[in-house]
C-alpha positions in Angstrom: 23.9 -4.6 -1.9 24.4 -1.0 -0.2 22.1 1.5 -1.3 24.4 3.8 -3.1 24.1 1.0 -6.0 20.7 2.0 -6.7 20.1 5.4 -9.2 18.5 8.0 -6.8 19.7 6.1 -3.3 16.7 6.2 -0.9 15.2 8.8 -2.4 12.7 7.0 -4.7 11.3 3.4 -4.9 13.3 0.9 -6.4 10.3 -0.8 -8.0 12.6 -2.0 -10.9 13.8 -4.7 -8.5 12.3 -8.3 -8.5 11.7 -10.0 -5.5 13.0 -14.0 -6.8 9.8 -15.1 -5.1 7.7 -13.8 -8.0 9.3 -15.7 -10.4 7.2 -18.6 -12.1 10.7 -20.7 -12.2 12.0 -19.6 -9.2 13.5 -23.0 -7.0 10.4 -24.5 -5.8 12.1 -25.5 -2.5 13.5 -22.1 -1.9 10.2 -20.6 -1.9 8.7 -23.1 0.5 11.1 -21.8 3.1 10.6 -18.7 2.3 6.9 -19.3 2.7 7.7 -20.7 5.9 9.7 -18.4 7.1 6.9 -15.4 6.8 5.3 -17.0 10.0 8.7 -15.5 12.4 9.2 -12.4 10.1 5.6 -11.3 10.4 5.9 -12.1 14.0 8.1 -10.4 14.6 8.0 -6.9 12.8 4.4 -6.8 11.2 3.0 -5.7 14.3 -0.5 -7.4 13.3 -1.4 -8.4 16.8 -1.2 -4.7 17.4 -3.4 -4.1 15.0 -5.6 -6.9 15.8 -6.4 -5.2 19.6 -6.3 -1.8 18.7 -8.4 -1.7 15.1 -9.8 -5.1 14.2 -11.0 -6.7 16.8 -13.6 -3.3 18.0 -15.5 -4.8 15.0 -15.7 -8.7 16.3 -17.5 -7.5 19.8 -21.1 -7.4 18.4 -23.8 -10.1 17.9 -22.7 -12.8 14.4 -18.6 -11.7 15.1 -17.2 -10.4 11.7 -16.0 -11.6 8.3 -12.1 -10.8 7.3 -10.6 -10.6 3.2 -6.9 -10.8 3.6 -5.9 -10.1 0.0 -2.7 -11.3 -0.9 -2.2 -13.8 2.0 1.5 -15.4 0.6 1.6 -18.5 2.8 -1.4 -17.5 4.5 0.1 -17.2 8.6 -1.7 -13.8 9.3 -4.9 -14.8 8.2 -4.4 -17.9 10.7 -2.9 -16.1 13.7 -6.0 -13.5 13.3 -8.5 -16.8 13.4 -6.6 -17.7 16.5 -6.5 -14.6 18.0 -9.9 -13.6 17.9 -11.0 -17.7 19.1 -9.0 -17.1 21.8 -10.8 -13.7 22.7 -13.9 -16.0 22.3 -14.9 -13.7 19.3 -16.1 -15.3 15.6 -14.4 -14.0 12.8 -14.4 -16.0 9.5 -11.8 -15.5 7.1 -11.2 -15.5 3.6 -7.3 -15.3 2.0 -6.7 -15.1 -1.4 -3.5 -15.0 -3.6 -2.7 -14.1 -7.2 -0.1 -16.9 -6.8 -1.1 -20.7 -6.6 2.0 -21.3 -5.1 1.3 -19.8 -1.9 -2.7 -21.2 -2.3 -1.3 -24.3 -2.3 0.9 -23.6 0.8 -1.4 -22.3 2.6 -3.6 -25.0 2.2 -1.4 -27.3 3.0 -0.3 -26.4 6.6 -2.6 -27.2 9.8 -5.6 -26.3 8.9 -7.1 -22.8 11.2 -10.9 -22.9 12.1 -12.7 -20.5 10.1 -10.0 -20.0 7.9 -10.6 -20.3 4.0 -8.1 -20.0 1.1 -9.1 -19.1 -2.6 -6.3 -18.5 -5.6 -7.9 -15.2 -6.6 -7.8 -11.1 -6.8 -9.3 -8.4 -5.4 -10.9 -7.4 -8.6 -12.7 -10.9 -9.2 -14.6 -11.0 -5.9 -15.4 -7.5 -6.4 -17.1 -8.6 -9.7 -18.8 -11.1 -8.0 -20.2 -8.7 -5.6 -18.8 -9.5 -2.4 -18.3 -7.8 1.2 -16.7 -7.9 4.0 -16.5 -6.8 7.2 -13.0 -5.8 7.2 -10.0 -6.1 4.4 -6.3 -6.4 4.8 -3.7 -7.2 3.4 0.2 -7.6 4.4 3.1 -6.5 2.4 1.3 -6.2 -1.0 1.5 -2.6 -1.3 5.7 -2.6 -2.3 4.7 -4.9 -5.2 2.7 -2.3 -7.0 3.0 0.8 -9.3 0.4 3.7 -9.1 -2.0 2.6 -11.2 -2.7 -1.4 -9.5 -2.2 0.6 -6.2 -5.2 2.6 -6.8 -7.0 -0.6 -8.7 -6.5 -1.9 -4.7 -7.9 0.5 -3.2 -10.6 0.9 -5.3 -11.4 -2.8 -5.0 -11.6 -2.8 -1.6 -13.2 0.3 -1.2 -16.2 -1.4 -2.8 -15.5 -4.4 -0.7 -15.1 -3.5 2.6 -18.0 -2.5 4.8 -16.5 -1.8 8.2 -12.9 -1.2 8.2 -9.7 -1.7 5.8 -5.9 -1.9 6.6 -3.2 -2.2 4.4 0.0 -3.0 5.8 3.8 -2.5 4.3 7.4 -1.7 5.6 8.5 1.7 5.3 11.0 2.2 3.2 14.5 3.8 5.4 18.1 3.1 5.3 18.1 2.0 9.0 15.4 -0.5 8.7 17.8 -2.1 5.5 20.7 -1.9 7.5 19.1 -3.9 10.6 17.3 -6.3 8.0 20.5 -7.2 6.2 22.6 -7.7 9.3 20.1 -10.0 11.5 19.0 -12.5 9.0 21.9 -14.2 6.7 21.8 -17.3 9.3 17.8 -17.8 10.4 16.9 -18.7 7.2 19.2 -20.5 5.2 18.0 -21.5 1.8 15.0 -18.8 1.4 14.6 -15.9 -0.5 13.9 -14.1 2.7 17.2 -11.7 2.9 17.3 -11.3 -0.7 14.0 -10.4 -1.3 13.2 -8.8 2.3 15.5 -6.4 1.4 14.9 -6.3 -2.0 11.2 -5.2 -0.5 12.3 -2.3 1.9 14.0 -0.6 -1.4 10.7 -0.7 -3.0 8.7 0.3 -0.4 6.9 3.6 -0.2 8.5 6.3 2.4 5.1 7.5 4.9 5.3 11.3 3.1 5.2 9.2 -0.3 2.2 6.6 0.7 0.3 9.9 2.3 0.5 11.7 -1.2 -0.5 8.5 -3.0 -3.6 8.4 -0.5 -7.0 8.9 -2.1 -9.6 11.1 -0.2 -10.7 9.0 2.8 -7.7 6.9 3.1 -5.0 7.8 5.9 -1.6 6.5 6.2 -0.2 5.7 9.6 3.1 5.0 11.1 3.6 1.9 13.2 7.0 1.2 15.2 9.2 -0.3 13.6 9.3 1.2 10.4 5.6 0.3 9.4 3.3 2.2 7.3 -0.4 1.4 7.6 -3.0 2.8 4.9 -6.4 2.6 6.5 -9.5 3.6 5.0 -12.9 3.3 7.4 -16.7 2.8 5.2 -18.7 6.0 6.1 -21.5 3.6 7.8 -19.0 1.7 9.4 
């Protein structure tokens, strides 16, 4: 699976890839480990708990706490350790994950259940319709899945959304984070999808020069060791 197999090598997106996770008929087993699995890969190089102490939690430190859309939560483990977090700091934050995918509603709902944690099989667009808001929006490797046009659907969504502060987390696409990727996980996760479609991920990923030029006007995209890029976007009354 090097990357000289791909047309244009690491030079544009490989979004003609599918992940196996996506499939309807994918093995049902297989994607509960995989589901499983996102709790140490998250951990490990998602950097959220970063994020949490250095962006989100400014926002909990005020009189009622904060509300929290993580849109497209997969098996739901970030919107729980954020819930965890911010109970430890003492601080309320109530959140609300939602997924395209029943599969990973049905996951999440199933695990030990995090206080102030709610799950909901839905998108962005439909609570937008319903008129909705929250305090802050997020959401963890979604933005590899999409073309231009649901990209900007995203962002619109949650510009109308969000009323304090948004943060959209991805890997960066780079030949170094593939080569570390495919060499440390064949043997933690036997039986997932999590090497094949980890890396199938990192080759569809946007580069940071590549998210910055998809930015709209508002949004910034940030670089986050190891080989993260974060697209943030902060409500001017924020």
């Amino acid at each position: 699976m090097g990357a000289e197999r791909w047309p244009g090598g690491w030079r544009t997106r490989a979004v003609h890839l599918p992940e196996i996770m996506d499939d309807p008929q994918c093995d049902p087993a297989g994607l509960e480990r995989t589901y499983r699995a996102f709790g140490t890969i998250n951990a490990l190089i998602a950097g959220w708990r970063l994020v949490y102490r250095r962006d989100l939690r400014p926002f909990l430190i005020r009189p009622g706490g904060a509300t929290l859309l993580d849109i497209g939560c997969g098996g739901g483990d970030v919107a729980r350790h954020l819930a965890r977090w911010a109970a430890r700091d003492r601080l309320r934050l109530q959140v609300t994950a939602i997924d395209a995918d029943g599969r990973a509603i049905a996951y999440a709902r199933a695990q030990a259940p995090a206080e102030n944690v709610t799950y909901r099989q839905a998108l962005s667009s439909d609570l937008r319709a319903e008129g909705q808001h929250f305090d802050l929006v997020i959401s963890n490797h979604l933005l590899h899945h999409l073309n231009a046009a649901d990209l900007a659907s995203l962002l619109a969504d949650t510009e109308a959304l969000c009323t304090g502060l948004a943060v959209h987390g991805d890997i960066e696409r780079h030949p170094l984070a593939y080569a570390a990727y495919r060499l440390v996980t064949p043997p933690l996760f036997p039986g997932s999808f999590i090497q094949v479609d980890g890396l199938r991920s990192i080759r569809r990923s946007y580069t940071h020069a590549e998210l910055a030029a998809a930015a709209p006007v508002g949004w910034v995209a940030r670089r986050q060791v190891p080989f993260r890029n974060l697209l943030t976007w902060r409500a001017p009354r924020a």
